[in-house]
C-alpha positions as CSV (number, residue, x, y, z in Angstrom):
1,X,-42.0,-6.2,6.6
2,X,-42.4,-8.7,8.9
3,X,-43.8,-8.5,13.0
4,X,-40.1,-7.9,14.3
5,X,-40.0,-4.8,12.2
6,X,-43.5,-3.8,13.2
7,X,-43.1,-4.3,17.1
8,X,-39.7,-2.7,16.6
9,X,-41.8,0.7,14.5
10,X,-44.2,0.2,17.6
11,X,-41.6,0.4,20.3
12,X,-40.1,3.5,18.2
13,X,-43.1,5.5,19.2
14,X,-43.6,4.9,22.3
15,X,-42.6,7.9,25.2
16,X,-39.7,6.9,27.3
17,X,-42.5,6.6,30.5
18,X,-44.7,3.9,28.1
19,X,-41.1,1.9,27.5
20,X,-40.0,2.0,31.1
21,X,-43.9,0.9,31.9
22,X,-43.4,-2.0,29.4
23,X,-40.2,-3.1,30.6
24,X,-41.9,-3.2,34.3
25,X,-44.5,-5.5,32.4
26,X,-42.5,-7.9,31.4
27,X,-40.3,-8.0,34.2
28,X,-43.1,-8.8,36.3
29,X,-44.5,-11.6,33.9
30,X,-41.1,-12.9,34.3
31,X,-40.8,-13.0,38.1
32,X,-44.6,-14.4,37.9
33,X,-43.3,-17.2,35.8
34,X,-40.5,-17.7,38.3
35,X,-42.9,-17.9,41.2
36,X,-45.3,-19.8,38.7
37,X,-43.1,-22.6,38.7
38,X,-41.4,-23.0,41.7
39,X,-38.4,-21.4,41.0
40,X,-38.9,-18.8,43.6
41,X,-40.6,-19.1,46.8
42,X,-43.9,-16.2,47.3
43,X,-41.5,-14.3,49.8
44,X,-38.9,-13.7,47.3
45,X,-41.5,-13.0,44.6
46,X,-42.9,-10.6,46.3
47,X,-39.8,-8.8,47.8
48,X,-38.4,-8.9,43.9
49,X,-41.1,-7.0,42.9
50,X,-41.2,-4.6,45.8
51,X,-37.3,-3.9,44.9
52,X,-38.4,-3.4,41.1
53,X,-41.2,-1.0,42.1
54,X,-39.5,0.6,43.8
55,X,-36.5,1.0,41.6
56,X,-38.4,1.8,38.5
57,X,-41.1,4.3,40.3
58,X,-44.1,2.2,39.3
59,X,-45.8,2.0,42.7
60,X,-49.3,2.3,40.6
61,X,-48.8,-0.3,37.9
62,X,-50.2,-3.7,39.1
């Protein structure tokens, strides 16, 4: 088995709430990357992630 198989088992058992909370995760890392290198500007980063809060309920996740 290799680690695809595993992360996929590990995603398999995981609620629906703990996937949604992971997909916010790496949604965020990937708007931080944007902002990270210039590829957005610190107003749109932040009003991306406002909208994705907000759209995926995850006003308490930072």
């Amino acid at each position: 088995m290799d680690s695809k198989d595993l992360n996929q088992i590990e995603w398999e058992k995981l609620t629906p709430q703990e996937k949604k909370k992971q997909l916010f995760l790496k949604q965020k890392k990937l708007l931080e990357t944007f902002l990270e290198r210039n590829a957005i500007s610190k107003a749109q980063y932040e009003k991306s992630l406002g909208d994705l809060r907000d759209k995926m309920g995850m006003h308490g996740i930072n």
